[in-house]
Structures are given as structure tokens and as C-alpha cells.
MDAnalysis code that builds the backbone (N, CA, C; Angstrom):
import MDAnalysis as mda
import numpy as np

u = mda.Universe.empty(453, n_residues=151, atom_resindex=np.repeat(np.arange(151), 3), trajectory=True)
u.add_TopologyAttr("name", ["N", "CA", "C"] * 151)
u.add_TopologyAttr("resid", np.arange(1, 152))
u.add_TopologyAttr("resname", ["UNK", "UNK", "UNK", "UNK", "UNK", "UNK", "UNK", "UNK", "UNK", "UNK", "UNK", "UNK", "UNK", "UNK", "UNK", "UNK", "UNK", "UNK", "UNK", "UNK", "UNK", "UNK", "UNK", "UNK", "UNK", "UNK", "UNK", "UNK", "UNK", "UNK", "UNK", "UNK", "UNK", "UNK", "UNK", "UNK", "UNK", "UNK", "UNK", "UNK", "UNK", "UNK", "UNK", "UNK", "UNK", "UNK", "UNK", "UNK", "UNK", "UNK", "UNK", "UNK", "UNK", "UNK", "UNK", "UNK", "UNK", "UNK", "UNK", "UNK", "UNK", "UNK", "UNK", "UNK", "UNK", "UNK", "UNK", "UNK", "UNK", "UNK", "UNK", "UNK", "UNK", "UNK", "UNK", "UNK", "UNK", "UNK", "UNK", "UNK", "UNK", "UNK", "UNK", "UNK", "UNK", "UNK", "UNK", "UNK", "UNK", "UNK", "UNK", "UNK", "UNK", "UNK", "UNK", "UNK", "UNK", "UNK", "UNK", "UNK", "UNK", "UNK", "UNK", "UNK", "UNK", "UNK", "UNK", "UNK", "UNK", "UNK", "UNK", "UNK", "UNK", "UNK", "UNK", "UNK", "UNK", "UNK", "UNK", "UNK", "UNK", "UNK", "UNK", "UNK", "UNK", "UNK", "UNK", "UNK", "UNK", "UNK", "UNK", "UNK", "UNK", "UNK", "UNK", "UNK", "UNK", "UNK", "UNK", "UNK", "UNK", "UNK", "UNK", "UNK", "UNK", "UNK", "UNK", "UNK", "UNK", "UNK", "UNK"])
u.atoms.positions = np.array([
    [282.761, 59.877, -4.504],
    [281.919, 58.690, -4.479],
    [282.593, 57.564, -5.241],
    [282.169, 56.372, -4.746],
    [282.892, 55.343, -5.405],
    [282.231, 54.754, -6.255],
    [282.870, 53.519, -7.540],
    [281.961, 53.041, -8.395],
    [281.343, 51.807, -7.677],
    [280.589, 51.287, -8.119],
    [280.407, 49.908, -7.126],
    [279.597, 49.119, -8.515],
    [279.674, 47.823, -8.116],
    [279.081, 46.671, -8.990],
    [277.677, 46.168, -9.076],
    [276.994, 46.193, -9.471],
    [275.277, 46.032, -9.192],
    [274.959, 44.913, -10.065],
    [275.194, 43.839, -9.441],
    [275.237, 42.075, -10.042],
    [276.261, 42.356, -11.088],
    [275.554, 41.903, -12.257],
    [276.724, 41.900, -13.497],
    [276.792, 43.439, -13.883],
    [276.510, 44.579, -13.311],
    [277.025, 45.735, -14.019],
    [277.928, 46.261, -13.360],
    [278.968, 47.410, -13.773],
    [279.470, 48.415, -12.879],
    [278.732, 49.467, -13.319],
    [278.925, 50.296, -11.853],
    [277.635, 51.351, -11.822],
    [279.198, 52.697, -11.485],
    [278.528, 53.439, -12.384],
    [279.507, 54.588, -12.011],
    [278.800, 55.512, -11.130],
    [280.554, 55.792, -10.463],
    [279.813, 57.041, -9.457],
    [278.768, 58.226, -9.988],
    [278.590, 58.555, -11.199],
    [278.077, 59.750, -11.703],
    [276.814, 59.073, -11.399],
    [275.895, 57.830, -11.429],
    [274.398, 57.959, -11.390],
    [273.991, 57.223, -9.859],
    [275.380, 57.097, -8.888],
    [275.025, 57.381, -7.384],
    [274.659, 58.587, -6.872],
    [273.920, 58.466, -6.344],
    [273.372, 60.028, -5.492],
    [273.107, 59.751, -3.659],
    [273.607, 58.443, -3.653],
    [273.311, 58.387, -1.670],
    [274.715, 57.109, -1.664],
    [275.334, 57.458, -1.057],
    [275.961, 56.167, -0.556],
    [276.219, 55.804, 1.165],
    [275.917, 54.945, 1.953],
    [275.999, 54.541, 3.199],
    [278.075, 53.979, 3.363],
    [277.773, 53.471, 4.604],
    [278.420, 51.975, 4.809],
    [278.158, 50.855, 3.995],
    [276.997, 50.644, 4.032],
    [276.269, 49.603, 3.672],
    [275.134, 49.497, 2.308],
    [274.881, 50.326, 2.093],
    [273.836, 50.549, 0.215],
    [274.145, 51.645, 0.016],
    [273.463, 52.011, -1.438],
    [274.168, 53.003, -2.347],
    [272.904, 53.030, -3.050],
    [272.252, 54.293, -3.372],
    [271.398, 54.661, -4.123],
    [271.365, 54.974, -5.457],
    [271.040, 54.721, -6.756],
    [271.168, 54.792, -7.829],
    [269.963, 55.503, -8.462],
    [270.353, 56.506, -9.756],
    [268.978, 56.676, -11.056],
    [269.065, 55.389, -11.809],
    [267.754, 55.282, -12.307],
    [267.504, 53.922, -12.880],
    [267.826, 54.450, -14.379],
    [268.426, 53.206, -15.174],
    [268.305, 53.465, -16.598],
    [267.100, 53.627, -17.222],
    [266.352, 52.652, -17.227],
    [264.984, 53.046, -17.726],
    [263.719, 52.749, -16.959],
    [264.011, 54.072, -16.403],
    [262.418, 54.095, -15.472],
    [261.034, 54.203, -15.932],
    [260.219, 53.361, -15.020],
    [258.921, 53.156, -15.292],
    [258.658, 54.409, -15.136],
    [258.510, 55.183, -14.359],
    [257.674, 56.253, -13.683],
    [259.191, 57.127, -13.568],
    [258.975, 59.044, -13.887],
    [260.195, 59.612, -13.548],
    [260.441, 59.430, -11.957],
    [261.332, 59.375, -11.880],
    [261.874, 59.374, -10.516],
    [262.012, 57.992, -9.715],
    [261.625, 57.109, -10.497],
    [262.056, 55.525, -9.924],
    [263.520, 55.326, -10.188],
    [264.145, 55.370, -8.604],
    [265.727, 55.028, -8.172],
    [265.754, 53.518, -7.504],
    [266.708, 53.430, -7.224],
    [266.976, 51.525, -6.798],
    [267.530, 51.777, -5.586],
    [267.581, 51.330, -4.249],
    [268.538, 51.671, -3.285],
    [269.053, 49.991, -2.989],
    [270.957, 50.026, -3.119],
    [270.750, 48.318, -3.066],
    [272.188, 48.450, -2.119],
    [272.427, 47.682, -1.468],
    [273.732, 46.682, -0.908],
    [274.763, 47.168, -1.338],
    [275.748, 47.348, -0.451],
    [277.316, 47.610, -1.179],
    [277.956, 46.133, -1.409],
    [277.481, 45.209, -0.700],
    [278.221, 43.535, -0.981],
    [277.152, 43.432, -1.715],
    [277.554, 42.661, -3.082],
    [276.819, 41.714, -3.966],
    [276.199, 40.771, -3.763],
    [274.629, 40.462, -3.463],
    [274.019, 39.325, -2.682],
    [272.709, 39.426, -3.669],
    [272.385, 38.281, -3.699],
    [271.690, 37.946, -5.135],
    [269.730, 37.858, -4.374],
    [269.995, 37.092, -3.081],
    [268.904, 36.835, -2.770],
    [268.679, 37.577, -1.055],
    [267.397, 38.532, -0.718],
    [267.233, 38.813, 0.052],
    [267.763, 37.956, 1.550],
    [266.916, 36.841, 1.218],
    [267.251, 35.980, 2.711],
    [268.814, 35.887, 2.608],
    [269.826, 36.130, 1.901],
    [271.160, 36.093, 2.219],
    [271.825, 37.282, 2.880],
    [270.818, 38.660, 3.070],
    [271.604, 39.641, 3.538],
    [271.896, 39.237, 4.746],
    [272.908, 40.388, 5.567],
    [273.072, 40.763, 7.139],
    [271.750, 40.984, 7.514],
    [271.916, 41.064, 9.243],
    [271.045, 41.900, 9.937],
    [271.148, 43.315, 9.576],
    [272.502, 43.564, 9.468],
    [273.195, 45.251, 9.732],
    [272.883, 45.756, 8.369],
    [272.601, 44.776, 7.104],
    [272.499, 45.376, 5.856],
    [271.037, 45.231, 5.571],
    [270.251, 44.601, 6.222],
    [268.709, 45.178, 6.291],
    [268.335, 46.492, 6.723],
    [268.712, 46.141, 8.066],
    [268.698, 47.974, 8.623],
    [268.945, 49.165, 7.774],
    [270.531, 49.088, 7.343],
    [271.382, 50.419, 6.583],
    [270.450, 50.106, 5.261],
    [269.678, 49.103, 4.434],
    [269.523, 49.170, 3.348],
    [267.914, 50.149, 3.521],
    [267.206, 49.550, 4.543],
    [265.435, 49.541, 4.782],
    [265.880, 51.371, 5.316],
    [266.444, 51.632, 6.098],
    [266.826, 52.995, 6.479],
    [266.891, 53.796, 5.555],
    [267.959, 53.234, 4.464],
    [268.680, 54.394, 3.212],
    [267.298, 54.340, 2.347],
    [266.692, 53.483, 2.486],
    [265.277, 53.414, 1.300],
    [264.614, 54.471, 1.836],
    [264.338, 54.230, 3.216],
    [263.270, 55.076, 3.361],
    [263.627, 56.899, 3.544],
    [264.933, 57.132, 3.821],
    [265.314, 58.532, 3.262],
    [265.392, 58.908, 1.943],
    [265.250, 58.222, 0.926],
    [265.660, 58.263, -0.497],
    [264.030, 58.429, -1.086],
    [263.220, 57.516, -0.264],
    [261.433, 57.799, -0.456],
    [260.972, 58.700, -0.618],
    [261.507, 59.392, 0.752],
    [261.324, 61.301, 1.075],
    [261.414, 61.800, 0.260],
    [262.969, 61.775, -0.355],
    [263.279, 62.819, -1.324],
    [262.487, 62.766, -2.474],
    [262.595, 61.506, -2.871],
    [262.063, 61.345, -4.109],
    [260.407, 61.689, -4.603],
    [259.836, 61.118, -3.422],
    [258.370, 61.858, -3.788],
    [258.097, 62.969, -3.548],
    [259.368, 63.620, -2.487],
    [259.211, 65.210, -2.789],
    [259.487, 66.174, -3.852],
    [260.547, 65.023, -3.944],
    [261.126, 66.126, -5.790],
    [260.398, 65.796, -6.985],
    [259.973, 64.505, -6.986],
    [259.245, 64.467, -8.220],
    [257.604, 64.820, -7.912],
    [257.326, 65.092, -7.122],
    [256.112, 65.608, -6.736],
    [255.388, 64.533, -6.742],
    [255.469, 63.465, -6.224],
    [254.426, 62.334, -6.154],
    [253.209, 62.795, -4.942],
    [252.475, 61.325, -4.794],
    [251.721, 61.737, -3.571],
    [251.246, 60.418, -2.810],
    [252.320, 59.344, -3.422],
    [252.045, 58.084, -2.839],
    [253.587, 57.484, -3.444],
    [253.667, 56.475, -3.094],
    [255.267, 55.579, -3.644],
    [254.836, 54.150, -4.005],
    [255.446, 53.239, -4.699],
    [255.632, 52.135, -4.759],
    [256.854, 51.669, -4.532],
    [256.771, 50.395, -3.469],
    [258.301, 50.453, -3.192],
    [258.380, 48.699, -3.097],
    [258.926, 47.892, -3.820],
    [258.741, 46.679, -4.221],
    [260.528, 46.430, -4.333],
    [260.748, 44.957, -3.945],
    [262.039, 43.887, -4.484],
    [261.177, 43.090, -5.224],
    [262.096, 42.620, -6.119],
    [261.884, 41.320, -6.741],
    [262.949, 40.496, -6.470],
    [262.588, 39.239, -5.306],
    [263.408, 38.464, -4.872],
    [263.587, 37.308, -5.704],
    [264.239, 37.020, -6.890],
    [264.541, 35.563, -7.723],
    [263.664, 35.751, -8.943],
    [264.351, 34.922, -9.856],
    [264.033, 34.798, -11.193],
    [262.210, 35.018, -11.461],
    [261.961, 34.407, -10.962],
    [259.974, 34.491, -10.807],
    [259.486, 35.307, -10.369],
    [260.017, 36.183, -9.735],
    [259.166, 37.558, -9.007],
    [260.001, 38.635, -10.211],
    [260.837, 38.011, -10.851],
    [260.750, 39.694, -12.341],
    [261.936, 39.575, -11.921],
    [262.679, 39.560, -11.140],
    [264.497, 39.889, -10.653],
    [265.012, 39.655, -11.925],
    [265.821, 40.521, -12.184],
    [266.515, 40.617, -14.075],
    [268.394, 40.469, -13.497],
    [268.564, 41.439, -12.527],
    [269.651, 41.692, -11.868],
    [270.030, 40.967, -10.824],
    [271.255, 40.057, -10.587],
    [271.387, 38.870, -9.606],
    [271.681, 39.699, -8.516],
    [271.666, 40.806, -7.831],
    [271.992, 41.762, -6.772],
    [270.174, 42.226, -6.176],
    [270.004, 42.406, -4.542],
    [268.787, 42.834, -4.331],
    [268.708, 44.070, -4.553],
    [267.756, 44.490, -4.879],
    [267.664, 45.895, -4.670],
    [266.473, 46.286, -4.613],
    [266.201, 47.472, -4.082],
    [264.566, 48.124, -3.430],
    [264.324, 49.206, -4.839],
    [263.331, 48.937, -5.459],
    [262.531, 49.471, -6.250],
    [261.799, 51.000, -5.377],
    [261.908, 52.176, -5.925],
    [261.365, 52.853, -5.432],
    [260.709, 54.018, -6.463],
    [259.047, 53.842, -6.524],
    [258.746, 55.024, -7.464],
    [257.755, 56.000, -6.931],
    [258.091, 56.683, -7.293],
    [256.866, 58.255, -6.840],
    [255.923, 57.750, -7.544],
    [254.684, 57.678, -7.221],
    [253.507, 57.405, -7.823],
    [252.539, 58.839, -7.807],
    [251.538, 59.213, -9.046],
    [250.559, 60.402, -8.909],
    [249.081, 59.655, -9.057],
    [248.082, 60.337, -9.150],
    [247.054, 59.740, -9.457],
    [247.006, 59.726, -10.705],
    [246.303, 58.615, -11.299],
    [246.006, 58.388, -12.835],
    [247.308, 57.931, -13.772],
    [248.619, 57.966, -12.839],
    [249.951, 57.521, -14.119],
    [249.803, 55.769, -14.660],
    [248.581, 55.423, -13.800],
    [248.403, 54.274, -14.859],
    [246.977, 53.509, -14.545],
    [246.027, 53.318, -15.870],
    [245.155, 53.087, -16.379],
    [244.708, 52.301, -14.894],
    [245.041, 51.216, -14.867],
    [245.385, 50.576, -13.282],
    [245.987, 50.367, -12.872],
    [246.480, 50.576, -11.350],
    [247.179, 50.618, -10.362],
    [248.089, 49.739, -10.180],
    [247.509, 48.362, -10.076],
    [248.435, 47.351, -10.442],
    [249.340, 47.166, -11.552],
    [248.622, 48.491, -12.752],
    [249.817, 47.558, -13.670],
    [251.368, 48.159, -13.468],
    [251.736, 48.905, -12.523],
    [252.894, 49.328, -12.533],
    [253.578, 48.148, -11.948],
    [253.151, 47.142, -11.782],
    [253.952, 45.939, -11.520],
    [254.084, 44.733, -12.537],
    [253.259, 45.316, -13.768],
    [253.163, 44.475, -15.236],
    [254.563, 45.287, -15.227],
    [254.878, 46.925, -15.387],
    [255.431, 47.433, -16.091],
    [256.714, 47.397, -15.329],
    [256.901, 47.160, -14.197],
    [258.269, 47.036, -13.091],
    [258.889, 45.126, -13.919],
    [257.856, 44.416, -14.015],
    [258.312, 43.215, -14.685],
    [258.932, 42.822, -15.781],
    [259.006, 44.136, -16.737],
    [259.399, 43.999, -17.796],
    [259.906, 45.080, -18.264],
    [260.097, 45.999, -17.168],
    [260.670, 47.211, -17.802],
    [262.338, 47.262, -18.704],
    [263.230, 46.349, -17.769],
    [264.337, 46.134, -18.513],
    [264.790, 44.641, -18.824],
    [263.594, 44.056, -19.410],
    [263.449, 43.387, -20.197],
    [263.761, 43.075, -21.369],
    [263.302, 44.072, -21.896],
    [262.946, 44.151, -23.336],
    [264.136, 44.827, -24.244],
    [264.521, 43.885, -25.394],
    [265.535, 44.616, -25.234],
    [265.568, 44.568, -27.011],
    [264.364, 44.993, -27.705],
    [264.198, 45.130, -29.267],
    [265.155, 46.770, -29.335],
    [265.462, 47.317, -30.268],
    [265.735, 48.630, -30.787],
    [264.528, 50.202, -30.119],
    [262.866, 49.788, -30.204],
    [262.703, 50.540, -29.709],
    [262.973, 50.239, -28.453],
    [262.742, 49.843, -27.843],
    [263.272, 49.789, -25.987],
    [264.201, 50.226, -25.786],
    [265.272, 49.867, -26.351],
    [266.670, 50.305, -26.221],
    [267.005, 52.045, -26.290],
    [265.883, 52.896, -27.521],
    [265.368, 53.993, -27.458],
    [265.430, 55.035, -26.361],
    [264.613, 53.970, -25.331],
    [263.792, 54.398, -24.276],
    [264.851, 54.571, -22.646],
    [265.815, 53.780, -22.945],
    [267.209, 53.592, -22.243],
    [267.797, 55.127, -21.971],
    [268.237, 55.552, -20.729],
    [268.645, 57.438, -20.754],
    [269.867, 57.416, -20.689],
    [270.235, 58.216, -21.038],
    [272.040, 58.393, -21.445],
    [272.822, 58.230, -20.133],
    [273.979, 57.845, -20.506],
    [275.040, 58.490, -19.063],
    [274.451, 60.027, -18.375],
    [274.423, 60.528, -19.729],
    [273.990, 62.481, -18.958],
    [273.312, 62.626, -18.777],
    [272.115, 62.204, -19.397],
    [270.907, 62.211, -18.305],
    [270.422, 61.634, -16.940],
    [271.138, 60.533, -16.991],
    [271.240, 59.890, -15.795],
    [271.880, 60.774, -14.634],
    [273.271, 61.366, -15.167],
    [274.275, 61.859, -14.152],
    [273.756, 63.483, -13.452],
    [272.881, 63.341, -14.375],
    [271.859, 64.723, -13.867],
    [271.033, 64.612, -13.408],
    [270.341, 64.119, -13.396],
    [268.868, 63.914, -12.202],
    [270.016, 63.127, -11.036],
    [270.862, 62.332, -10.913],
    [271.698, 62.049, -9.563],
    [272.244, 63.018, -8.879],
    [272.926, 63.877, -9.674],
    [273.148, 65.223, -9.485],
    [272.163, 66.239, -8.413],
    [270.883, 66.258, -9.212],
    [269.556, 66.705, -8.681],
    [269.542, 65.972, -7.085],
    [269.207, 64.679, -6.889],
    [268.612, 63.847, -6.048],
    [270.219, 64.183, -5.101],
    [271.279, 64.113, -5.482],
    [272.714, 64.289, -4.271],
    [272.640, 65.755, -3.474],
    [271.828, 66.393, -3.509],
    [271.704, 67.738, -3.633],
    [271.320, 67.751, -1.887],
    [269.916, 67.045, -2.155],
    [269.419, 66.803, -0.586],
    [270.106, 65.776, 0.073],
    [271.470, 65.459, -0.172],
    [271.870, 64.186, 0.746],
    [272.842, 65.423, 1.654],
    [273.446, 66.397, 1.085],
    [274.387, 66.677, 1.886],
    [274.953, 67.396, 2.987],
])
């Protein structure tokens, strides 16, 4: 697997677990909910309306196989699956990418607020937050986990 760039980061191959032609699936550093992965673009494109045709498809496709897995492995029983297109909709990262979380009943007080908590999840960036951030190895292991069903 290759490394690839995700706006201003490089993303190492160890916390890819799907890669296309066209997007590449990632574990999130600090997920709201376990099992919230990102599925984004192999070209660097900051704003939705700038993708391809061909990289909607391969991206909306690779999401929705990565959905499967994910609410199967983490045992969800519903998903949330959200972009944040530009600075005002929460976008932290100048690259698009598809938000994807296994949702259960009751993981939050209300329903909506997992979109308080998608807004600011890597945000915050005091000492405890930073805490809350998962290692390279933990990361490279649940990708590990999730590459399992790609192959």
C-alpha cells in the first residue's frame, strides 16, 4: 500500500485499510464514535464541487463498501455518514473526505449531537485532547482489522 497526502498531512500506509484507483480509506486519529474511518480522494481537492465525475463514483462506491464493513465490525445498527464541505460546515482538513460512523442506540444523549461532536472533534487541541489522540499502533491495528475484509 502506498502513503498518500490527506491536505496538509501524510498519511501512512499502516492506517490505510482500502485503497481504489481513485480514494483510499483511512482509521481516524481521534474518533468520535469507535469505528469512525474517513474514505477520501487519491488527488488532493479541497472542495467537493471540484471533484471528477469518475472520483465521485470510485469515492461514493468505496464509502459505501467501507459502511458495510464497518457497521458490521463494530457492531453498529445505523451509520452516520456526513462531508464537511469548507471552512463553515467544520472542514478542519483542506482535502474532502466522507465521514463515516457506526452509530448504536443511546451513544449520544441526542442524536444530533454527533454533529456538535464531528465539529470539533479535531479541533481541540489543549493537552487533554491531545490525550485522547490514538497512537500510530493503535491506529495500525484496527486498519489491520478493517484490511482483513478488503481482500
Amino acid at each position: 500500500m502506498a502513503t498518500f497526502r490527506f491536505g496538509q498531512h501524510l498519511i501512512k500506509s499502516s492506517v490505510i485499510f482500502l485503497q481504489t484507483e481513485l480514494s483510499f480509506a483511512i482509521v481516524n486519529r481521534k474518533p468520535v464514535v469507535p469505528g469512525h474511518v474517513l474514505v477520501c480522494p487519491v488527488r488532493v481537492v479541497e472542495r467537493y464541487r471540484d471533484l471528477r465525475p469518475e472520483e465521485i463514483a470510485d469515492l461514493f462506491q468505496t464509502s459505501q463498501k467501507v459502511a458495510k464493513v464497518v457497521e458490521q465490525h463494530f457492531k453498529g445498527t445505523s451509520l452516520t455518514i456526513a462531508i464537511q464541505d469548507g471552512p463553515e460546515a467544520g472542514q478542519t482538513v483542506k482535502h474532502v473526505h466522507i465521514h463515516i460512523l457506526p452509530r448504536k442506540k443511546g451513544d449520544f444523549a441526542r442524536n444530533d449531537n454527533v454533529y456538535v461532536e464531528l465539529q470539533k472533534h479535531d479541533q481541540e487541541t489543549s493537552e487533554d485532547s491531545q490525550r485522547k489522540w490514538r497512537t500510530e499502533e493503535e491506529m495500525a491495528s484496527e486498519a489491520a482489522e478493517l484490511r482483513k475484509y478488503f481482500v
